[in-house]
Biotite code that builds the C-alpha atoms (Angstrom):
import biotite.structure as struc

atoms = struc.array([
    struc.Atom([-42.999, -30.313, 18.902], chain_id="A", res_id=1, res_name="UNK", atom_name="CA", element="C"),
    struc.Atom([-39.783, -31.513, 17.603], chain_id="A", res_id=2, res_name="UNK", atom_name="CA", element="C"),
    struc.Atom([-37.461, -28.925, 15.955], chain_id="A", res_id=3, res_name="UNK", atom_name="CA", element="C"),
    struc.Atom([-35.406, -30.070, 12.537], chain_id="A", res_id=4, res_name="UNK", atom_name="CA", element="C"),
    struc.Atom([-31.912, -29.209, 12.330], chain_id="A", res_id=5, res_name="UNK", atom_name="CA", element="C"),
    struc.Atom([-30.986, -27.394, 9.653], chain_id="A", res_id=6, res_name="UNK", atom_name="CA", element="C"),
    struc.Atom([-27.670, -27.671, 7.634], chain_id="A", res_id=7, res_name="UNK", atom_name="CA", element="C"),
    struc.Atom([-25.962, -24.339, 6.774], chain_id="A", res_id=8, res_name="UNK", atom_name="CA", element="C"),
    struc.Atom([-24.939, -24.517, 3.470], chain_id="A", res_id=9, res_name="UNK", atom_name="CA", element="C"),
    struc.Atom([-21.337, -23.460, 2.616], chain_id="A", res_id=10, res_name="UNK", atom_name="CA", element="C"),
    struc.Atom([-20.452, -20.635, 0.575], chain_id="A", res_id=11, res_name="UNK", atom_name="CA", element="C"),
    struc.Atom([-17.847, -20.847, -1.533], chain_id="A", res_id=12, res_name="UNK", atom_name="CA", element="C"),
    struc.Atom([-15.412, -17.623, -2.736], chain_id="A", res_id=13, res_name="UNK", atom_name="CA", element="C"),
    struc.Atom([-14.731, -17.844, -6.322], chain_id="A", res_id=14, res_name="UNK", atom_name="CA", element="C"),
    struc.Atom([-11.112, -16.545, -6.622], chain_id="A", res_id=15, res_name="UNK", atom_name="CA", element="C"),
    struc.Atom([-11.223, -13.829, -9.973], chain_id="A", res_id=16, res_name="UNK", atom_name="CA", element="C"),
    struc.Atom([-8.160, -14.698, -11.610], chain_id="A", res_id=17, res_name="UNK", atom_name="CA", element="C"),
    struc.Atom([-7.581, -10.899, -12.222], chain_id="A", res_id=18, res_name="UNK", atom_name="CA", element="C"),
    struc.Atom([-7.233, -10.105, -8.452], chain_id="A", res_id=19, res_name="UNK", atom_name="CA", element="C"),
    struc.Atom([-4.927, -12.532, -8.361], chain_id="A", res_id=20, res_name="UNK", atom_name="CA", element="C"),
    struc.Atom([-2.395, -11.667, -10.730], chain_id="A", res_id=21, res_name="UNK", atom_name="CA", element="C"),
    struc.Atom([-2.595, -8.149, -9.337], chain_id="A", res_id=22, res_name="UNK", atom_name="CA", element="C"),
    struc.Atom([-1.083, -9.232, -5.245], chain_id="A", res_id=23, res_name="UNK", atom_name="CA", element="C"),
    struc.Atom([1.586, -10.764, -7.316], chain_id="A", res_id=24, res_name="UNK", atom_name="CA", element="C"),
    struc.Atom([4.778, -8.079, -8.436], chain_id="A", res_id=25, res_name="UNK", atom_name="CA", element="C"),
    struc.Atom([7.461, -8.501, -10.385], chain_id="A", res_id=26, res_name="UNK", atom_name="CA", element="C"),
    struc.Atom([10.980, -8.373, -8.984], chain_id="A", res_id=27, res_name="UNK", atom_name="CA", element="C"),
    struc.Atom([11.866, -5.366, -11.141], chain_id="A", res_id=28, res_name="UNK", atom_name="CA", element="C"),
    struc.Atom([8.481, -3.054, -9.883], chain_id="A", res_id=29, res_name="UNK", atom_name="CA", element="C"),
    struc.Atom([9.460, -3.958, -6.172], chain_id="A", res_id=30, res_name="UNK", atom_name="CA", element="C"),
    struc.Atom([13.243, -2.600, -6.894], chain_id="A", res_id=31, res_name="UNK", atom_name="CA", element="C"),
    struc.Atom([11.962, 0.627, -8.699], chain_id="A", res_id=32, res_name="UNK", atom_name="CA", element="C"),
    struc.Atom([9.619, 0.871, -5.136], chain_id="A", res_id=33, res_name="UNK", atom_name="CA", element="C"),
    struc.Atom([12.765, 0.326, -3.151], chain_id="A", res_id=34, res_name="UNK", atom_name="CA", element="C"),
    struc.Atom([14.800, 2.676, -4.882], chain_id="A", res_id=35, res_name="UNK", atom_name="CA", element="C"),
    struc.Atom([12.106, 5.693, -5.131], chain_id="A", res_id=36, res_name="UNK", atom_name="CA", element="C"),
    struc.Atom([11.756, 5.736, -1.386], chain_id="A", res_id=37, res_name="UNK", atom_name="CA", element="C"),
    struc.Atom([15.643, 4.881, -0.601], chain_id="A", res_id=38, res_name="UNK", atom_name="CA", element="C"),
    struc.Atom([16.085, 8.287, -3.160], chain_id="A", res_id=39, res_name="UNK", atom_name="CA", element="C"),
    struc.Atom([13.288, 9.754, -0.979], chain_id="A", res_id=40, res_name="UNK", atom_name="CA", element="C"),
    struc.Atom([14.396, 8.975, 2.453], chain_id="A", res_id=41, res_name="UNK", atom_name="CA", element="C"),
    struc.Atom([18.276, 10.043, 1.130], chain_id="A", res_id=42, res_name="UNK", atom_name="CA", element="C"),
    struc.Atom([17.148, 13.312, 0.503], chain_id="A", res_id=43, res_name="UNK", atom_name="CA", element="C"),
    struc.Atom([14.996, 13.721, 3.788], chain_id="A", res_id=44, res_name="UNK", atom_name="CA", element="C"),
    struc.Atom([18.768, 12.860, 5.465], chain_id="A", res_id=45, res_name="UNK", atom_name="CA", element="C"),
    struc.Atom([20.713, 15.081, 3.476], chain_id="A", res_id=46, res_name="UNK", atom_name="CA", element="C"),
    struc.Atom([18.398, 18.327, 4.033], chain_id="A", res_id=47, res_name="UNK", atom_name="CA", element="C"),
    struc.Atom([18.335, 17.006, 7.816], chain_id="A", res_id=48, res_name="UNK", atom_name="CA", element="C"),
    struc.Atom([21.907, 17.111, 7.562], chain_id="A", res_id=49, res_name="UNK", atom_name="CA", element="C"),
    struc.Atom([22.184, 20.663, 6.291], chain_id="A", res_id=50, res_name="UNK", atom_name="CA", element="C"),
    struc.Atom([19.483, 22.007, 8.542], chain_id="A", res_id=51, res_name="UNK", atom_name="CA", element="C"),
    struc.Atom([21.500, 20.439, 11.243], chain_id="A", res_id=52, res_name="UNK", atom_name="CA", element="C"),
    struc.Atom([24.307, 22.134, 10.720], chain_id="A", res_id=53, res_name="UNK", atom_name="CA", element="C"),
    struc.Atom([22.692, 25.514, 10.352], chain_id="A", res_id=54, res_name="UNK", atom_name="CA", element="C"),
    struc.Atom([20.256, 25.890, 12.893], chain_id="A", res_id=55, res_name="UNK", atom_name="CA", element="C"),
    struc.Atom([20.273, 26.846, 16.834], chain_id="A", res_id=56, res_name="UNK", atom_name="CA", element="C"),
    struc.Atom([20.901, 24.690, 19.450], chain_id="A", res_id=57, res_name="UNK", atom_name="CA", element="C"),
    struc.Atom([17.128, 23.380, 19.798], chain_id="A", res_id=58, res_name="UNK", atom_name="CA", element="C"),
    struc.Atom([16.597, 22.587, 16.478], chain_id="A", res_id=59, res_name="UNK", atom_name="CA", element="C"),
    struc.Atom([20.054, 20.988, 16.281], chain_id="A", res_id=60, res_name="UNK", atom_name="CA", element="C"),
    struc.Atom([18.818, 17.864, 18.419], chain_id="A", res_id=61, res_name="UNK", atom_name="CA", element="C"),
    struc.Atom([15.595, 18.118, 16.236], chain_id="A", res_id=62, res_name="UNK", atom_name="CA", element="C"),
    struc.Atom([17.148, 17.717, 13.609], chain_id="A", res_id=63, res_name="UNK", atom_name="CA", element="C"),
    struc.Atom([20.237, 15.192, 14.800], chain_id="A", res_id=64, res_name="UNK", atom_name="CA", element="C"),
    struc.Atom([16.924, 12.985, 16.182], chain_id="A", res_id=65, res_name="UNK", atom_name="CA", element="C"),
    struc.Atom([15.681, 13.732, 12.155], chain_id="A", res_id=66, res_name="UNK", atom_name="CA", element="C"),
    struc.Atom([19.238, 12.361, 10.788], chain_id="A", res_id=67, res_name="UNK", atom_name="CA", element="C"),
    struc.Atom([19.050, 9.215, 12.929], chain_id="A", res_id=68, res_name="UNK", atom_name="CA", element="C"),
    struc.Atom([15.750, 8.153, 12.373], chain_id="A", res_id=69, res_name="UNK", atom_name="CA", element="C"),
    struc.Atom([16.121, 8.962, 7.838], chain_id="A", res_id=70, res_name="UNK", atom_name="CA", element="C"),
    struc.Atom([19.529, 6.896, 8.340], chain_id="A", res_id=71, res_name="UNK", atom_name="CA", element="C"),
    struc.Atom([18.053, 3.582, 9.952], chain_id="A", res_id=72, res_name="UNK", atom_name="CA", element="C"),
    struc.Atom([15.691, 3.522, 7.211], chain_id="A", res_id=73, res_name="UNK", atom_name="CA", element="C"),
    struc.Atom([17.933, 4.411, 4.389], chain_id="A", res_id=74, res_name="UNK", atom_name="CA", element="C"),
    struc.Atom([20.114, 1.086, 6.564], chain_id="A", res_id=75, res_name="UNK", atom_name="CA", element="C"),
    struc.Atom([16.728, -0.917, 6.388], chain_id="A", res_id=76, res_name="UNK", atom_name="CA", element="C"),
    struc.Atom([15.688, -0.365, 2.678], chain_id="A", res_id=77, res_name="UNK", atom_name="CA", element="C"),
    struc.Atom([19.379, -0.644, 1.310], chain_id="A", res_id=78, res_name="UNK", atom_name="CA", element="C"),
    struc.Atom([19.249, -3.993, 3.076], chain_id="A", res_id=79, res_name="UNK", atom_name="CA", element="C"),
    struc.Atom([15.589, -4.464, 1.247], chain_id="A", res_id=80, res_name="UNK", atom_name="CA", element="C"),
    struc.Atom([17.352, -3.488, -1.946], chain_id="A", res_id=81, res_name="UNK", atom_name="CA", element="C"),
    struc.Atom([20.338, -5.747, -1.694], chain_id="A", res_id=82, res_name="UNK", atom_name="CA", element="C"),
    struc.Atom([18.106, -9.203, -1.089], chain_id="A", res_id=83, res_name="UNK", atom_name="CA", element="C"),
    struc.Atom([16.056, -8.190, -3.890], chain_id="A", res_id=84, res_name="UNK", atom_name="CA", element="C"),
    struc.Atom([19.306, -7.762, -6.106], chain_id="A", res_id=85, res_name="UNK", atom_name="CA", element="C"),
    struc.Atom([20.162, -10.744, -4.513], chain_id="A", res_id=86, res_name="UNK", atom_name="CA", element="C"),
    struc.Atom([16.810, -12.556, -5.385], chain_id="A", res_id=87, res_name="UNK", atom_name="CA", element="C"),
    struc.Atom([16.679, -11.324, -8.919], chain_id="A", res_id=88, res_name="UNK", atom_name="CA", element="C"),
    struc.Atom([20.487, -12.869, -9.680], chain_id="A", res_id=89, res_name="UNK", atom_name="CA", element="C"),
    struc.Atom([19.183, -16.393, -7.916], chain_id="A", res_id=90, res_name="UNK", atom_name="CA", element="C"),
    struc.Atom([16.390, -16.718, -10.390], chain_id="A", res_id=91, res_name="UNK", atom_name="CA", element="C"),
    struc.Atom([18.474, -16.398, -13.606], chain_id="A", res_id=92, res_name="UNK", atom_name="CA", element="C"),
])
């Protein structure tokens, strides 16, 4: 007996046009994100700092490995911050 091929019928996503709108942010929330966890992450360094300077010897390279790792990522989102700045002045 001779088997029929069958054709797989493609489905199609409808897009909602809600969802949509909601992956796209406005310049001004993603700076107010930046700048909450750049306020964040400042903080983290200065108590490192402080804790750093008052603790024993073991905790000292704790908290010097603390201080190094809070300052590349206050470095990475200022950099974040100043494109977006950046961005924002390009589009007016």
């Amino acid at each position: 007996m001779i088997k029929k091929k069958v054709k797989e019928k493609s489905v199609k996503r409808k897009l909602r046009k809600g969802s949509a709108k909601k992956m796209v942010r406005s310049t001004k929330k993603k700076i107010d994100m930046v700048l909450r966890r750049l306020i964040f992450f400042l903080v983290l360094f200065i108590l490192s700092l402080v804790l750093f300077s008052v603790s024993n010897e073991f905790f000292q390279n704790l908290f010097k490995l603390f201080m190094i790792l809070f300052g590349a990522v206050l470095v990475a989102l200022l950099i974040v911050l100043l494109i977006l700045v950046f961005l924002k002045s390009m589009k007016k």
